[in-house]
C-alpha positions in Angstrom: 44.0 19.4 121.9 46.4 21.4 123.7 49.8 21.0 123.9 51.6 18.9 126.6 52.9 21.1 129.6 56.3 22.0 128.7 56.7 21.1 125.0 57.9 23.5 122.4 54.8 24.7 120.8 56.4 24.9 117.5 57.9 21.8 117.8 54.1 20.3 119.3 52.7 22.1 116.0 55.3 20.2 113.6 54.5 17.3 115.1 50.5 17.7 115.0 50.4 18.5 111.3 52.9 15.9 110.2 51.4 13.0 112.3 48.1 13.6 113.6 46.7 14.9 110.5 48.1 13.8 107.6 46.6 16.3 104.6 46.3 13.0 101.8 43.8 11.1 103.6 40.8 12.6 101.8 42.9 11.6 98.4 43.8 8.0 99.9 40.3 7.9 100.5 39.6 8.4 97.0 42.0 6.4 95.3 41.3 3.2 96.9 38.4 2.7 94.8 40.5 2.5 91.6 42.9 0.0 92.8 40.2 -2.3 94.1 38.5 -2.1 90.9 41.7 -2.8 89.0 42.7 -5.4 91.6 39.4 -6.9 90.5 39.9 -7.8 87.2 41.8 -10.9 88.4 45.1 -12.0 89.7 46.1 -13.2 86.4 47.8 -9.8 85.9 49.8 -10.2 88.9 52.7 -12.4 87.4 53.1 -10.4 84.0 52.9 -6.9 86.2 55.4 -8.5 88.6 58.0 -9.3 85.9 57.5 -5.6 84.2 57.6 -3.1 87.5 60.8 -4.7 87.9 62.0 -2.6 84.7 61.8 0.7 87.2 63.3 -1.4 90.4 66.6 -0.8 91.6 68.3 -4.1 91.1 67.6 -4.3 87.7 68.6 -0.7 86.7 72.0 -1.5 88.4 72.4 -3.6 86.1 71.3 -1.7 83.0 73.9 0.9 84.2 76.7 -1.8 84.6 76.3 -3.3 81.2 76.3 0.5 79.4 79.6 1.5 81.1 81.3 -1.2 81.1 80.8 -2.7 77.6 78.7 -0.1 75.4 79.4 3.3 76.2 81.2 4.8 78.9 80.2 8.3 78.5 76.5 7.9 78.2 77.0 4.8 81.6 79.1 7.7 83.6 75.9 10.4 82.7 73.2 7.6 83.0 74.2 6.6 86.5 74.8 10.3 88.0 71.2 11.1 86.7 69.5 8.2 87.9 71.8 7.9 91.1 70.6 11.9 91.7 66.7 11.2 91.2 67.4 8.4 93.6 68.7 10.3 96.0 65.7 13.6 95.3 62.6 10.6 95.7 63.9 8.8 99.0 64.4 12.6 100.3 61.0 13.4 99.2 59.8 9.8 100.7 61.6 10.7 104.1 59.8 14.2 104.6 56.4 12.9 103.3 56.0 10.1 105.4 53.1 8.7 103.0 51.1 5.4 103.2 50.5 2.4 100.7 48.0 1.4 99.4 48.1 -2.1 101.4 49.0 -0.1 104.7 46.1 2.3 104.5 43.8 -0.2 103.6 43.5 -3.9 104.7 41.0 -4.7 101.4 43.7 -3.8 99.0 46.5 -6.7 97.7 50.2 -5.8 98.6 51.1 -8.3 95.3 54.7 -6.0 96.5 56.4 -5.8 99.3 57.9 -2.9 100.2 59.4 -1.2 103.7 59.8 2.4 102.7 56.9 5.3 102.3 55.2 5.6 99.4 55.1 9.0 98.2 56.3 9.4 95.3 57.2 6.3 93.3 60.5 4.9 93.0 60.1 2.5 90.7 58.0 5.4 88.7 60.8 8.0 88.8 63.2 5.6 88.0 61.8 4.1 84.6 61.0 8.1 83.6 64.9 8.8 84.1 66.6 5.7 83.3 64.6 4.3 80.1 63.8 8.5 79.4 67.4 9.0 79.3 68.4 6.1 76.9 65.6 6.5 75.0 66.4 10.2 74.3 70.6 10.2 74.6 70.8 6.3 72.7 71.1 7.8 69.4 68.5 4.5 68.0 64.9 5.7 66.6 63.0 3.0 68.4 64.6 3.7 71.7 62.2 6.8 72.6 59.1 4.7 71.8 60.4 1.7 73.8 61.3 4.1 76.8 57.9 5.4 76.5 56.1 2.0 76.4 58.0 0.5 79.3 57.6 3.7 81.8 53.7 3.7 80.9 54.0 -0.4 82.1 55.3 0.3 85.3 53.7 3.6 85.8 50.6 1.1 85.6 51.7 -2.3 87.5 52.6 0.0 90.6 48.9 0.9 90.8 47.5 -2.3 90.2 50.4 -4.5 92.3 48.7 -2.1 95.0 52.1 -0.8 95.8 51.0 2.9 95.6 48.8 5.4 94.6 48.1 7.1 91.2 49.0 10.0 93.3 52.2 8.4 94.4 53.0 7.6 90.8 52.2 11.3 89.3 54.2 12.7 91.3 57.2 10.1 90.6 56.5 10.9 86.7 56.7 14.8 87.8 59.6 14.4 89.7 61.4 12.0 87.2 60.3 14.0 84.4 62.2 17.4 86.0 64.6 16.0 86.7 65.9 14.4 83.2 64.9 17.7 81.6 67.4 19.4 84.2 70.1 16.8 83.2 69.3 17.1 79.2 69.4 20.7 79.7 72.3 21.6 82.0 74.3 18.5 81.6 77.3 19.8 79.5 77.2 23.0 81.1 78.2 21.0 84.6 80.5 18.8 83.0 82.4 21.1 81.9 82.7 23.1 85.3 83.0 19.7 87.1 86.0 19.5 84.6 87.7 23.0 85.8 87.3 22.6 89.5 90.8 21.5 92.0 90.9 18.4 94.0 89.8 20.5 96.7 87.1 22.0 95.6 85.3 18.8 93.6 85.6 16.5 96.9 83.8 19.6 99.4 81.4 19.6 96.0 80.7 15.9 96.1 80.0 15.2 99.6 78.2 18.5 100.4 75.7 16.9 97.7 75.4 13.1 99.1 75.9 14.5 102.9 73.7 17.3 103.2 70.1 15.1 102.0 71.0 12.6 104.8 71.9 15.4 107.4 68.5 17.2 106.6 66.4 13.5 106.4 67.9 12.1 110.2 67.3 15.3 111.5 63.5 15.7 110.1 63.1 12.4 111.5 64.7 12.7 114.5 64.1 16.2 115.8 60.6 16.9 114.0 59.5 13.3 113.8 60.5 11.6 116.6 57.6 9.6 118.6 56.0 9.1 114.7 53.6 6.0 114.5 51.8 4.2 112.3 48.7 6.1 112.1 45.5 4.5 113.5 43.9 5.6 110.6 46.4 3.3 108.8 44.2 0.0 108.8 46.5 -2.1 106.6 49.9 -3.9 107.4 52.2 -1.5 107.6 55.8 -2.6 108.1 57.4 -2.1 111.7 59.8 0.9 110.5 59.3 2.3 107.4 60.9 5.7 108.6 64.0 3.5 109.2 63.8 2.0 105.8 63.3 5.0 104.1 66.4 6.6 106.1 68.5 3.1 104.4 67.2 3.8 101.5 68.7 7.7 101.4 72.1 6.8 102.6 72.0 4.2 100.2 71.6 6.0 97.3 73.6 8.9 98.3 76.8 6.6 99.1 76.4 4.9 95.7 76.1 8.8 94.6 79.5 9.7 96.3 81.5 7.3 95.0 80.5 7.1 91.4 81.1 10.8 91.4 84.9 10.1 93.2 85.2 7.2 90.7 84.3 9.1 87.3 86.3 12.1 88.3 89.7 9.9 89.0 89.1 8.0 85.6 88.7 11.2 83.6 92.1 12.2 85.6 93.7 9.4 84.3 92.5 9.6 80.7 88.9 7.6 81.0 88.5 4.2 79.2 86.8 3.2 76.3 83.8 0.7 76.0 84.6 -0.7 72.7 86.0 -4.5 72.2 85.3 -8.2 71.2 82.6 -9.8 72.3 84.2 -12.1 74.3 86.2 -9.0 76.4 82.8 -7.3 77.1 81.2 -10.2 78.5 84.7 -11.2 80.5 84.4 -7.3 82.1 80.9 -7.7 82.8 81.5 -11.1 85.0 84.4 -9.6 86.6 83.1 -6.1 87.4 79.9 -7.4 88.6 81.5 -10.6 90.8 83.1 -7.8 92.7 80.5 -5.8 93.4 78.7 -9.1 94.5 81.5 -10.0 97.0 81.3 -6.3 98.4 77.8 -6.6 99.3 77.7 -10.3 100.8 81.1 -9.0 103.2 79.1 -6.3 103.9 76.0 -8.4 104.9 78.1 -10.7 106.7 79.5 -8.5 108.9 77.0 -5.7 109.2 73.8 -7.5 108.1 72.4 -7.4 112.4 73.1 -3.5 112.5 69.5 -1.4 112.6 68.7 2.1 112.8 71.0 4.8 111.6 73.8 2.9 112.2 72.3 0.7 109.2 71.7 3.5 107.4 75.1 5.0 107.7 76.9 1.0 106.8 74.7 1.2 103.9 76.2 4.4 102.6 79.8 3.3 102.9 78.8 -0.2 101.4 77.2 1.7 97.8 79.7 3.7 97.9 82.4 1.4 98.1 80.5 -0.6 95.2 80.4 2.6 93.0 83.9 3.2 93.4 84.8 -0.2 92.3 82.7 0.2 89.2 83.5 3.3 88.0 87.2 3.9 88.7 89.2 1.1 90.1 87.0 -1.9 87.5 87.5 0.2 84.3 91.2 1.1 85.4 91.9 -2.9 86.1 90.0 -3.4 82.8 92.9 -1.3 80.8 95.8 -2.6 83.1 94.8 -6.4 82.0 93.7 -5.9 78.6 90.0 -6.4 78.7 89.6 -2.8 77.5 91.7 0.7 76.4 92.2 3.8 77.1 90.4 6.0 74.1 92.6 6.8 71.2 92.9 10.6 70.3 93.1 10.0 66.7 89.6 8.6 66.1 86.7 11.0 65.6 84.4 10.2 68.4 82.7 11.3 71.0 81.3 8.1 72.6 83.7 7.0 75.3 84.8 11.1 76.1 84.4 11.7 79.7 83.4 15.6 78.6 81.6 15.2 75.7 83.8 17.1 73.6 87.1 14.7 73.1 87.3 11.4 70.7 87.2 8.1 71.8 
């Protein structure tokens, strides 16, 4: 095929190898068979594989990351949730230059028992249990905690496959990616903290956004610039949603706002001599209920009022929305949480390490 008279040619070629021959086919090809045979078994495993695959979903590892700042341990939350909040960000990148199918789009035979808007490669849900349980499992301190992390990322690594919500190349790589990237934070963690820790106002905030800003700036340009006139290939026979470049854009800026202001928020509360976890019962479950009301109100405003926008405007509401969210939780919640006596501020005296925002200080 020769290009059109008066395209760029390297912009024509971009285009042609991104869209018009996507290199995974072959492997989509391939793959299909497994998922139609698993599919086969029966849809008895739909409901149980439902309920576990949401152990890797977003909504529910919000939650997880709530409940260990706010009323276990601040120190391991504030690490938890930039890790996770980070591989978030890497997979929607990855998922916003790869522009890869479903199962259930790529092929009308198999089951889409989940719904999803964004591309498929690699899996979220995937990455996310690897970090998140991976994490806990490995910083938690409790023997058991490795072998429950293992169990539930090997559950959802499955249920993705068989809920035909992607490949078992999709979910490879999200065990690859997830796995790197928790090694990275196990590995380099303290070292960062610590610089974090050294660095002026200045130099933290250029720091902070240059990390949640550039992704987006390189994703709406790819897509824009490179991407432009992409379609649902015809190749594609499944139902494929109506935007999932779109979707996949929100998803980025999502992430990467939630990113922006946790960082902010965690960097302020360690200014003003972080927070401890510790407490009754009773003031656990009260901070809990408070913290997460707000963050409840914050998102239905935010609906209310921006819920019609679409395209990158969308994308760019969502971003101030998370990171509105994330500020509340990890600055301005634990800070009210001190002022009204649901929680303290850690006490020098006592030899622990559990609520220190460094590592290195006591509780």
């Amino acid at each position: 095929m020769s290009a059109l008279p008066g395209a760029d040619p390297w912009e024509y070629a971009l285009h042609a190898s991104a869209v018009e021959y996507p290199p995974l086919d072959a492997l989509w090809e391939a793959e299909i068979v497994p998922i139609r045979w698993l599919q086969g078994l029966g849809d008895w495993l739909a409901l149980p594989l439902g309920v576990l695959t949401h152990l890797g979903s977003q909504s529910v590892i919000i939650v997880v990351l709530a409940v260990v700042f706010w009323c276990f341990d601040s120190r391991l939350g504030a690490r938890l949730f930039v890790v996770v909040a980070a591989s978030g960000m890497v997979n929607y990148l990855c998922k916003s230059l790869l522009y890869g199918a479903r199962p259930s789009w790529f092929d009308a035979h198999v089951k889409a028992h989940a719904d999803h808007g964004s591309f498929g490669i690699p899996s979220g849900h995937t990455q996310g249990a690897m970090v998140t349980w991976g994490y806990l499992g490995l910083r938690s301190g409790r023997r058991v905690m490795p072998w429950v992390a293992v169990a539930v990322i090997a559950l959802v690594s499955f249920s993705r496959i068989y809920l035909g919500a992607h490949f078992i190349s999709d979910v490879v790589a999200g065990l690859l990616l997830g796995a790197a990237v928790l090694w990275a934070a196990l590995r380099w963690e303290d070292r960062i903290a610590r610089w974090w820790s050294g660095l002026t106002t200045v130099r933290w905030v250029g720091c902070a956004l240059a990390v949640t800003l550039l992704p987006c700036l390189v994703a709406a340009l790819w897509q824009s610039l490179v991407l432009g006139s992409w379609e649902v290939p015809a190749e594609w026979i499944g139902a494929a949603p109506t935007d999932p470049a779109g979707h996949t854009l929100t998803g980025l800026y999502t992430v990467s706002g939630a990113l922006l202001g946790g960082i902010v928020g965690f960097t302020l509360l360690a200014g003003r001599g972080w927070y401890s976890a510790q407490g009754t019962v009773v003031s656990k479950i009260a901070r809990f209920v408070l913290g997460i009301s707000v963050v409840v109100l914050i998102q239905a405003v935010m609906d209310v009022f921006f819920g019609a926008t679409t395209g990158l405007s969308a994308s760019v509401v969502s971003f101030v929305a998370y990171a509105a969210i994330t500020f509340w939780a990890s600055y301005v919640a634990p800070e009210l949480f001190v002022r009204s006596g649901l929680a303290r501020r850690p006490d020098p005296s006592r030899a622990s390490v559990s609520d220190a925002p460094d590592g290195t200080g006591s509780e």
